[in-house]
C-alpha positions as CSV (number, residue, x, y, z in Angstrom):
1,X,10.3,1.0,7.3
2,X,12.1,3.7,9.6
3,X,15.9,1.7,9.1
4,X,15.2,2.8,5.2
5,X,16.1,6.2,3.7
6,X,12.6,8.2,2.5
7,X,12.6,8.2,-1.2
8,X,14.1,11.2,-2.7
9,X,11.1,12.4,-4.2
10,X,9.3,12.5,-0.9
11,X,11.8,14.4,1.0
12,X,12.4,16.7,-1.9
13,X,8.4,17.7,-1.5
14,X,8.6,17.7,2.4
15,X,11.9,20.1,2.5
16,X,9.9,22.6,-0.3
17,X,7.1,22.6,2.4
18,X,9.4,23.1,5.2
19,X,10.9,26.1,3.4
20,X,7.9,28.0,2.6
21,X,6.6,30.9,4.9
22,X,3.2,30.3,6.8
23,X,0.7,33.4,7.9
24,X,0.1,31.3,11.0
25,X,-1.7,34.7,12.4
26,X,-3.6,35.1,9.3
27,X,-5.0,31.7,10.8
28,X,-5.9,32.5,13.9
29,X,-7.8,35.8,13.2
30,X,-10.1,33.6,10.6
31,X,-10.8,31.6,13.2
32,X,-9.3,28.6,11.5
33,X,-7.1,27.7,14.0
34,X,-6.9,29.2,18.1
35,X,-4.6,31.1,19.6
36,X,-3.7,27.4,22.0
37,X,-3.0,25.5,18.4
38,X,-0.7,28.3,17.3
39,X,1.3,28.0,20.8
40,X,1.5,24.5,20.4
41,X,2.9,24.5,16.7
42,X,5.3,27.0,17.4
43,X,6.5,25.4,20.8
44,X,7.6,22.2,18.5
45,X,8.4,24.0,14.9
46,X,11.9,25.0,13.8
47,X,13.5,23.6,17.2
48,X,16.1,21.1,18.0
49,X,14.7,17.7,17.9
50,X,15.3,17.1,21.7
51,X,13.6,20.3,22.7
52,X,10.9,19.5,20.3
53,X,11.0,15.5,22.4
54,X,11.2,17.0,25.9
55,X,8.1,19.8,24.8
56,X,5.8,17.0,23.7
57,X,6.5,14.7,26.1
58,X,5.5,16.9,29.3
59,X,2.0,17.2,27.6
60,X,1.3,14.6,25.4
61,X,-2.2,14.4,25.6
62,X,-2.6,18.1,24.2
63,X,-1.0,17.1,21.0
64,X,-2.8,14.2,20.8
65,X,-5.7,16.4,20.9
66,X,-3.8,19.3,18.2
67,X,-3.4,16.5,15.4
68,X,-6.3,14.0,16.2
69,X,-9.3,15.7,17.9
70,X,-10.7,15.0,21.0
71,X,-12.9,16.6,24.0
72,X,-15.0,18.3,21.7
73,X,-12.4,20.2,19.4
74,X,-11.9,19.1,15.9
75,X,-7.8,17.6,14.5
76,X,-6.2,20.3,13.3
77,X,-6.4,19.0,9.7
78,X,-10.3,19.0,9.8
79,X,-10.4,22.8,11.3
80,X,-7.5,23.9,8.4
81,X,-9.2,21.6,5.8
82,X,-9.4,24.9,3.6
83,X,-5.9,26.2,4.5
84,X,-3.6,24.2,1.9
85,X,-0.4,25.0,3.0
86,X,-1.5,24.2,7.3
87,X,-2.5,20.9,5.7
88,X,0.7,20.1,3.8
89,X,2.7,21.8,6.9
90,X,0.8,19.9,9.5
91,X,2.0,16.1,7.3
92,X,5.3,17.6,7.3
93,X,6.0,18.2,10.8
94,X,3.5,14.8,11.6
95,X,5.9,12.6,9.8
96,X,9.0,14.3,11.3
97,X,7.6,13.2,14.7
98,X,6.3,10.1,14.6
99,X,9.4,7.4,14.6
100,X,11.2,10.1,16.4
101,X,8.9,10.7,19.7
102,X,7.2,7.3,21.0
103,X,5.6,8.4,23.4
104,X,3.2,10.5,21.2
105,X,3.2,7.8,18.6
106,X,1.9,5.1,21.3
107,X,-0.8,7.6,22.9
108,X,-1.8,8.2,19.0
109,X,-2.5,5.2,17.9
110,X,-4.7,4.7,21.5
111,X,-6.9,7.4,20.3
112,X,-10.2,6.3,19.7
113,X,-10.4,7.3,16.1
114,X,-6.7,7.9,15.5
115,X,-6.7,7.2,11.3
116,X,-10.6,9.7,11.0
117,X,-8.3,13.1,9.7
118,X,-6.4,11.5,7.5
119,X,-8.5,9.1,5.5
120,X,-10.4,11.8,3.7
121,X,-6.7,12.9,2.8
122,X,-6.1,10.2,0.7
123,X,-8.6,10.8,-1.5
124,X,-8.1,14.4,-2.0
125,X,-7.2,14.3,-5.4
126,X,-6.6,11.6,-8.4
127,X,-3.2,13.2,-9.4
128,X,-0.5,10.8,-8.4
129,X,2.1,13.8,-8.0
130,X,-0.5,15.7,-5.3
131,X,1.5,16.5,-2.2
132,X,-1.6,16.3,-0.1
133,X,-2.6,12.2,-0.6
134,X,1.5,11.5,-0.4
135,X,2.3,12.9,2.4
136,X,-0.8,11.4,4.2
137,X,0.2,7.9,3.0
138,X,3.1,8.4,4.7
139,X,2.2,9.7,7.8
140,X,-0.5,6.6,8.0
141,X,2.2,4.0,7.1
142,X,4.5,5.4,9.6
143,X,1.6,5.2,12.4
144,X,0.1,2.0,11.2
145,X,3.3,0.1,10.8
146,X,3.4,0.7,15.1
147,X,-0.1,0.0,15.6
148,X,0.1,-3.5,13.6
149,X,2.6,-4.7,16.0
150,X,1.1,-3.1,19.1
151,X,-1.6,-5.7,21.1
152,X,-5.4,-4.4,20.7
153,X,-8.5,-5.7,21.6
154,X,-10.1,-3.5,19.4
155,X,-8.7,-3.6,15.5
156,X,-11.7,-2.0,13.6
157,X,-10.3,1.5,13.1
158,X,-7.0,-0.6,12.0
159,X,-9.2,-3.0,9.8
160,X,-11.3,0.2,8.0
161,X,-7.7,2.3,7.6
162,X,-5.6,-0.5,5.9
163,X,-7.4,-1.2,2.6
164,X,-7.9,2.4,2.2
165,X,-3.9,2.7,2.4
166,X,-3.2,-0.4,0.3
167,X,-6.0,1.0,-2.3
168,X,-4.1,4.6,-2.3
169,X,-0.4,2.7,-2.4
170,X,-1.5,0.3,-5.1
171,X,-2.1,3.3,-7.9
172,X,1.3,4.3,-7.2
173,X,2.3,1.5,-7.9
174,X,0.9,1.2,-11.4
175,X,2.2,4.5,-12.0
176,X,5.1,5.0,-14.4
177,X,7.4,7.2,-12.3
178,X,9.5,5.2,-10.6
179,X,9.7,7.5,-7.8
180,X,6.1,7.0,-6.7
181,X,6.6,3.1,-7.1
182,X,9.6,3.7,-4.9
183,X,7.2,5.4,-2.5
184,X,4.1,2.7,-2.7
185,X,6.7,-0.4,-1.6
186,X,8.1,0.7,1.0
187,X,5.2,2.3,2.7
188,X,3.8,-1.5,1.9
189,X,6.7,-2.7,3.4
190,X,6.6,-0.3,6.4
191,X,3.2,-2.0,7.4
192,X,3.2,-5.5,6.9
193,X,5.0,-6.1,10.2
194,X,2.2,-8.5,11.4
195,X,0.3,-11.7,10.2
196,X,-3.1,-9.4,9.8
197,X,-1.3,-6.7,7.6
198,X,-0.2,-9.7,5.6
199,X,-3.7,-11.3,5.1
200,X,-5.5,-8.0,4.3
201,X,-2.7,-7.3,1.8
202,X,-3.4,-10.7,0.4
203,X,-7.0,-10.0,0.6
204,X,-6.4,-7.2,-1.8
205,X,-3.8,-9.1,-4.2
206,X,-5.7,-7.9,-7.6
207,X,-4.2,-4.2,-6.5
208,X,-1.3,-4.6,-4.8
209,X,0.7,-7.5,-5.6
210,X,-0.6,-7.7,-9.4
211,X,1.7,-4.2,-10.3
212,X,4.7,-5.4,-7.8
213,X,5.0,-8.6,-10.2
214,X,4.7,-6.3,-13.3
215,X,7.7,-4.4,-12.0
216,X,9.8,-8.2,-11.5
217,X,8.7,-9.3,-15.2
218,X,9.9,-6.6,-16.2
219,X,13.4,-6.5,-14.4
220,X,13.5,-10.1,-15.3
221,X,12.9,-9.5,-19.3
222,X,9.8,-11.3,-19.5
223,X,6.5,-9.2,-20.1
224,X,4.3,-12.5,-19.9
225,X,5.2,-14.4,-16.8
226,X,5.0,-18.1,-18.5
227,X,7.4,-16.9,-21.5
228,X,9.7,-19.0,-22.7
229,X,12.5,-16.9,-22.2
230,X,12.2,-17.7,-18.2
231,X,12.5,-21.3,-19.1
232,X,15.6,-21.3,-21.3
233,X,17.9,-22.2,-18.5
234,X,21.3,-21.4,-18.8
235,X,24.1,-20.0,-17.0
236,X,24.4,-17.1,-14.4
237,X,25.2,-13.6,-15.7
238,X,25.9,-10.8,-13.9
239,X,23.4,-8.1,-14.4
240,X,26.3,-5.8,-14.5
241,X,26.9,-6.9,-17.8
242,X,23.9,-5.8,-19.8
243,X,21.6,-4.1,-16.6
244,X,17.9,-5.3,-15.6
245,X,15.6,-5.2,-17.7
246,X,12.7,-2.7,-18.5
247,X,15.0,-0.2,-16.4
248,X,14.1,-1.2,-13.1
249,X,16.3,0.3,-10.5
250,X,18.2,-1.5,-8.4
251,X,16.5,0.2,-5.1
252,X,13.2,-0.7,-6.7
253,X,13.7,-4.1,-7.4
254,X,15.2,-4.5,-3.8
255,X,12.0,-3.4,-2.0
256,X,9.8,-4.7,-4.1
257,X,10.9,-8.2,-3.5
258,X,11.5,-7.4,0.4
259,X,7.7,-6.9,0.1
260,X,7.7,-10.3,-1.3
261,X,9.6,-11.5,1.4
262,X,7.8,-10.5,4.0
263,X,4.4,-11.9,2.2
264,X,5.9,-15.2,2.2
265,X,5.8,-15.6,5.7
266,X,2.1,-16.4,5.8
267,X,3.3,-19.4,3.1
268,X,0.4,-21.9,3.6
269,X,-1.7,-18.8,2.9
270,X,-0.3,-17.6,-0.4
271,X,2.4,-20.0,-2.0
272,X,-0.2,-21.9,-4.1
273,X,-1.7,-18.3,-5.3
274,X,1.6,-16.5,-5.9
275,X,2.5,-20.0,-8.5
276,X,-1.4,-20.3,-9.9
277,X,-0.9,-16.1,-10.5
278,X,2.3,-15.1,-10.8
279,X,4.6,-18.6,-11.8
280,X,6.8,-17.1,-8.7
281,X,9.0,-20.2,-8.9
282,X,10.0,-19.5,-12.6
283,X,10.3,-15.9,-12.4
284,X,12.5,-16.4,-8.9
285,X,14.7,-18.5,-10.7
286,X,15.1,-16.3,-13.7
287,X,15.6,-13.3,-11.1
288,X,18.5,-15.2,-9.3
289,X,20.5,-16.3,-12.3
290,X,20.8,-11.9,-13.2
291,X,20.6,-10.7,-9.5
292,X,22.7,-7.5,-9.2
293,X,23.7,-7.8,-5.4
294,X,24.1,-10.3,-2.8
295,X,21.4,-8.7,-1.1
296,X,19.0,-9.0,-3.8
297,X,20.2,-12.8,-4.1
298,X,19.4,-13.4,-0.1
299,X,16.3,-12.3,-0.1
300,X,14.9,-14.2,-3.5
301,X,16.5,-17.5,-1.5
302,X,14.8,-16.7,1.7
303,X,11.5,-16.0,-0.2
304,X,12.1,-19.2,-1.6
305,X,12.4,-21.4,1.3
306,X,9.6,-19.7,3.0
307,X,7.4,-21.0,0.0
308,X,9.2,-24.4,-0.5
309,X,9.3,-25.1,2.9
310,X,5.5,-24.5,3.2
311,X,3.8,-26.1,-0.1
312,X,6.0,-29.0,-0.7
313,X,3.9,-31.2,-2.7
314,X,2.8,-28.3,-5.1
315,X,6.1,-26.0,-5.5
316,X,8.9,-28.8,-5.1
317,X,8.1,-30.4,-8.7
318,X,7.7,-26.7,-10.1
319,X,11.0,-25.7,-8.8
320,X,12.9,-28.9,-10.3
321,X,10.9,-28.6,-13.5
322,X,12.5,-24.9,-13.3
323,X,16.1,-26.2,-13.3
324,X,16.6,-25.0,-10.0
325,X,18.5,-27.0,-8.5
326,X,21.3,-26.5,-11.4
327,X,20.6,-23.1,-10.9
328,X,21.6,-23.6,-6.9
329,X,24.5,-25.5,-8.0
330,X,26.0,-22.7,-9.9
331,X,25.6,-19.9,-7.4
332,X,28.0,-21.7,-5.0
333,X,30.3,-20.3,-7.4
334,X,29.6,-16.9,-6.6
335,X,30.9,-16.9,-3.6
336,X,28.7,-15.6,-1.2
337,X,29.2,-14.2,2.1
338,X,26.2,-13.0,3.6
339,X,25.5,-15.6,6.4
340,X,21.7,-16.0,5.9
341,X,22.2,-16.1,2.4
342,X,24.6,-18.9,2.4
343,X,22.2,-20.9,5.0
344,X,19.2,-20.3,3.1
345,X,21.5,-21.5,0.1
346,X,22.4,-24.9,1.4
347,X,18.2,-25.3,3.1
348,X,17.1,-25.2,-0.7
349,X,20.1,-27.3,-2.0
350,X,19.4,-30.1,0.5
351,X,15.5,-30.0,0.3
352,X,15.7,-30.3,-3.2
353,X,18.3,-33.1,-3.1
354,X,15.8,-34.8,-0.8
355,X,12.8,-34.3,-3.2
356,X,15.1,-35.4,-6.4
357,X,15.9,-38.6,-5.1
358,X,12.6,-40.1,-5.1
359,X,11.4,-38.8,-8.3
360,X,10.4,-40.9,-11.7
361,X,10.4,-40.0,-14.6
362,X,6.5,-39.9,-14.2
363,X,6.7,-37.8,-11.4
364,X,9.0,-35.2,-14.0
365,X,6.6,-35.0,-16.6
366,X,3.4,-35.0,-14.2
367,X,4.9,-32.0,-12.3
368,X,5.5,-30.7,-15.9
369,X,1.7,-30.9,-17.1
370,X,0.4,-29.8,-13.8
371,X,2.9,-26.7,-14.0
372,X,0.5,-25.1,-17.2
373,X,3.8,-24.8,-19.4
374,X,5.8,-27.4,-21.5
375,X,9.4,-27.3,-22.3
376,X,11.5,-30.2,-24.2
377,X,12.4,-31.8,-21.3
378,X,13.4,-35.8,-21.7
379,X,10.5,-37.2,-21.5
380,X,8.8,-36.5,-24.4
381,X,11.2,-37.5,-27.5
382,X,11.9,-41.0,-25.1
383,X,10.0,-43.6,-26.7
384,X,10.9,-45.9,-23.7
385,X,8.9,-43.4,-21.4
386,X,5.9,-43.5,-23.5
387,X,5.6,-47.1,-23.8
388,X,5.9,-47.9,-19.9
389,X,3.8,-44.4,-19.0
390,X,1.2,-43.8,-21.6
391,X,-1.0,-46.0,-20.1
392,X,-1.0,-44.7,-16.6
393,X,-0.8,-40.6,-18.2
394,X,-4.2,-41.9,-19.2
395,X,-5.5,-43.7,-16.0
396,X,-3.9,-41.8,-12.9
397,X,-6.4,-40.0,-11.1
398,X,-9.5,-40.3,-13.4
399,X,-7.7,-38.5,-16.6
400,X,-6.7,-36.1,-15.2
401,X,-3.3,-35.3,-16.7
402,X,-4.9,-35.7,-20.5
403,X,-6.8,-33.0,-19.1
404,X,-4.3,-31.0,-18.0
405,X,-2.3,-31.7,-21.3
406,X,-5.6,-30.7,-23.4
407,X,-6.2,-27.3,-21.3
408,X,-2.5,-26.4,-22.2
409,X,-3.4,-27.2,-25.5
410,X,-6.4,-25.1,-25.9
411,X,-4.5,-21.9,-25.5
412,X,-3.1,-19.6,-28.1
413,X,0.5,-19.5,-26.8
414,X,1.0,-16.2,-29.0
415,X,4.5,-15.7,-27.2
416,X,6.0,-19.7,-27.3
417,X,4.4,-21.4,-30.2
418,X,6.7,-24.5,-29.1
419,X,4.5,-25.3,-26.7
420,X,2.0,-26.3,-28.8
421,X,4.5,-28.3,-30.8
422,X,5.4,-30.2,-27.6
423,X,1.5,-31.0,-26.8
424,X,1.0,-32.2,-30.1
425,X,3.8,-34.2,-29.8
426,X,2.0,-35.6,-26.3
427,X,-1.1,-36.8,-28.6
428,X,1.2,-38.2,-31.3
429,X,2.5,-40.9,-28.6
430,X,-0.1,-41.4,-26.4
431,X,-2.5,-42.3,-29.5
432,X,0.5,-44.3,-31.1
433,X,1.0,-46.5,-27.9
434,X,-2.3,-46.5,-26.4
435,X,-4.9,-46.5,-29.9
436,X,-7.8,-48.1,-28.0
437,X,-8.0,-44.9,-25.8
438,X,-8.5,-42.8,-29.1
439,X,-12.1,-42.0,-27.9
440,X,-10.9,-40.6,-24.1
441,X,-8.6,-38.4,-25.8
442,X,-11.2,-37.0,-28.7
443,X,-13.9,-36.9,-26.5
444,X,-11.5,-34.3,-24.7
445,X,-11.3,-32.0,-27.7
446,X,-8.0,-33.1,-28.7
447,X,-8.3,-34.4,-32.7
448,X,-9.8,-31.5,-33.1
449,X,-7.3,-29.3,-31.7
450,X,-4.7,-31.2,-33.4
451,X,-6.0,-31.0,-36.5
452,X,-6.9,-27.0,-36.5
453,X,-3.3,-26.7,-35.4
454,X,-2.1,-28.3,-38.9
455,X,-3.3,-24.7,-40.4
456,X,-0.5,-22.7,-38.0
457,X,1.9,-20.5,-39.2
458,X,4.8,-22.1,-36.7
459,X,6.1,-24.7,-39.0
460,X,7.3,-26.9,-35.7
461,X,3.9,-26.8,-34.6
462,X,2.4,-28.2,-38.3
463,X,4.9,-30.4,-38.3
464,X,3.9,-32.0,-34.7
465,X,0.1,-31.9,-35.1
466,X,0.9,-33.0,-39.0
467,X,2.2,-36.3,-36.9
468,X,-0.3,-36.5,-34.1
469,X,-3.2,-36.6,-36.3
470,X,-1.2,-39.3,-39.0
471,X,-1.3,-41.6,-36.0
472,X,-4.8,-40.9,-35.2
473,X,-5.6,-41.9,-38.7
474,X,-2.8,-44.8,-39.2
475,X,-5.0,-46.8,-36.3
476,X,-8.1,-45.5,-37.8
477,X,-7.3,-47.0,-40.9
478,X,-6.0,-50.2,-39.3
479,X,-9.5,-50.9,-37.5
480,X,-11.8,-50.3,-41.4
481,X,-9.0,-53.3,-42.6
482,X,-9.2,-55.5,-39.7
483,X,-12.9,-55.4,-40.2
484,X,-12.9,-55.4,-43.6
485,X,-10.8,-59.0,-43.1
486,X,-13.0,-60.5,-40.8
């Protein structure tokens, strides 16, 4: 976005190119560029920036026509497309004009093709640190972020240019400079200004979102996003104490999740993905309790209530099951004084409240199963829960919980081996309470799960399924003597 400072490593390229001589002659006598093209560069090159403004704006339509193309003469980037340094000159002095001059950046985007010399550009070359694909992404962000909020009737150059940018951005985003990450979230940022920019981005989420949330995990500590360590609760701490994680910056981590942000406007759209995906609620909660500024802080709790506010019935029980509400609770001591960060504070606090207060015990443990991850919360070492629930766990909604609770169970859980521990503990009481629905529960793999989890190395976990299948057999047992009586 234009309020933002350009990342360091893009101006440092841009001033190199602005330093270095240019045999602009040497251009015109091959032809590559006319003598008209020379007179306009050099009326707008090296000049004050309101000489440069006045100069472009008595004949805008002539630039238009330099950079872009038009009544049968080709952009200048298509006619220099041999002459490196006019192509990496040309981005330069492009991107020095665009948020600068409206006027020209209004009549650009009109053009009829206005993205056709620069798409080519960002696939000059598959070397991250290339000047020529950079400085094209940034000159396209900074003319796409106006066009997304300028009214057209016609969006197909818009609609063929975007994916190409968010394609470019997103491998700069998996890179491991930080620099270039810095470079691919803002220039995401700069562009999703409007509901469209948002969908496509969405539209695209294996790319671009998928190395965003890599870069949060990381900052938060947590390489897997459903490891335990996000669910361990616990008290705020200052990342000043110890740092973020993985070494992400705090710059980084700041526009990263104000790309987040902004994507949670279109919350019907993608709150249910980013929680199937990413666990957002759980790693949003882990990210508050170490955020290093109050910025930081306001815009996780904005995100937050865009998503809550949106997918109620599906994100509420995650967030409770998250412990965020304690979490809430204990950044009032923090003492905040950003004014959007304090309301968004006390919108979450008193939608949660709301949500709370009508909740079971049922409802805790459903919203547990449903959430893909099991913790040791209450409900399962109660044995006053089990025998007034396990019947309905069974029942509700055709089974579908013991599914749930047999699909967490099927997994390997290489990185929280107590979850598998919990599970069998699960099977251990809904057997013991409810022994006529044996079958229901072995028809859904489960005695066999239980009992190939008596060979783990975890001794919690042996110890559980060592339990879940003596019940299983206690009853067996009990049914051979009953008939044996009779």
């Amino acid at each position: 976005m234009s309020s933002l400072d350009p990342p360091t490593y893009l101006t440092s390229i841009q001033n190199n190119i602005r330093a270095r001589p240019i045999s602009w002659e040497g251009a015109v006598r091959a032809k590559t560029i006319t003598d008209e093209d020379l007179k306009k560069i050099k009326s707008i090159d090296k000049v004050r920036k309101e000489q440069r403004k006045q100069t472009i704006e008595s004949d805008v339509n002539s630039f238009v026509t330099l950079l872009l193309g038009g009544d049968g003469s080709q952009s200048i980037f298509e006619a220099a497309a041999k002459r490196q340094d006019i192509i990496h000159y040309m981005l330069v002095l492009l991107g020095d004009i665009i948020d600068d001059i409206p006027a020209l950046t209004s009549a650009l985007i009109q053009h009829p093709a206005p993205y056709k010399p620069f798409l080519p550009l960002l696939k000059a070359s598959s070397n991250n640190e290339d000047p020529v694909p950079l400085l094209t992404s940034s000159v396209l962000s900074g003319l796409i972020s106006h066009a997304v909020v300028t009214p057209s009737k016609d969006t197909t150059q818009l609609d063929q240019a975007l994916p190409q940018l968010y394609t470019y951005l997103s491998t700069l985003a998996k890179a491991s400079d930080a620099g270039l990450q810095d470079i691919a979230v803002r220039e995401f940022s700069a562009v999703l200004r409007s509901s469209k920019a948002r969908h496509l981005f969405w539209k695209q989420r294996k790319e671009t979102l998928d190395p965003l949330f890599d870069i949060l995990r990381s900052a938060a500590g947590s390489s897997n996003d459903r490891d335990s360590t996000l669910y361990s609760g616990g008290s705020i701490r200052s990342a000043g104490d110890s740092g973020l994680s993985g070494g992400v910056g705090l710059q980084l981590l700041y526009h990263v999740l104000l790309v987040i942000w902004q994507l949670s406007f279109e919350g019907e759209l993608v709150g249910d993905g980013l929680q199937d995906e990413h666990d957002i609620v759980l790693l949003y909660t882990g990210l508050l309790r170490i955020s290093p500024k109050e910025k930081t802080t306001r815009l996780l709790l904005s995100t937050l209530v865009n998503l809550l506010t949106t997918n109620r019935q599906t994100l509420l029980p995650t967030a409770t099951l998250a412990r965020l509400p304690a979490l809430l609770n204990s950044l009032k001591s923090r003492h905040l004084t950003d004014e959007d960060a304090l309301e968004d504070l006390k919108t979450l606090t008193e939608l949660l409240e709301e949500y709370t207060k009508t909740q079971t015990t049922f409802d805790e443990y459903a919203a547990e199963l449903q959430s893909g991850h099991l913790r040791w919360s209450p409900p399962h070492r109660n044995p006053t829960f089990w025998r007034d629930n396990a019947r309905r766990i069974l029942d509700e909604s055709k089974g579908e919980l013991p599914r749930k609770l047999a699909e967490i169970l099927s997994k390997s859980w290489e990185n929280d081996k107590q979850v598998l521990a919990i599970g069998c503990n699960d099977v251990a009481c809904l057997v013991k309470e409810v022994p006529e629905k044996r079958q229901q529960l072995e028809k859904l793999g489960l005695k066999g799960r239980v009992m190939e989890l008596m060979q783990e190395a975890d001794e919690s976990v042996r110890w559980e399924s060592l339990r879940a299948v003596g019940e299983w057999l206690r009853y067996s047992f009990e049914s051979k003597s009953e008939l044996a009586v009779r």
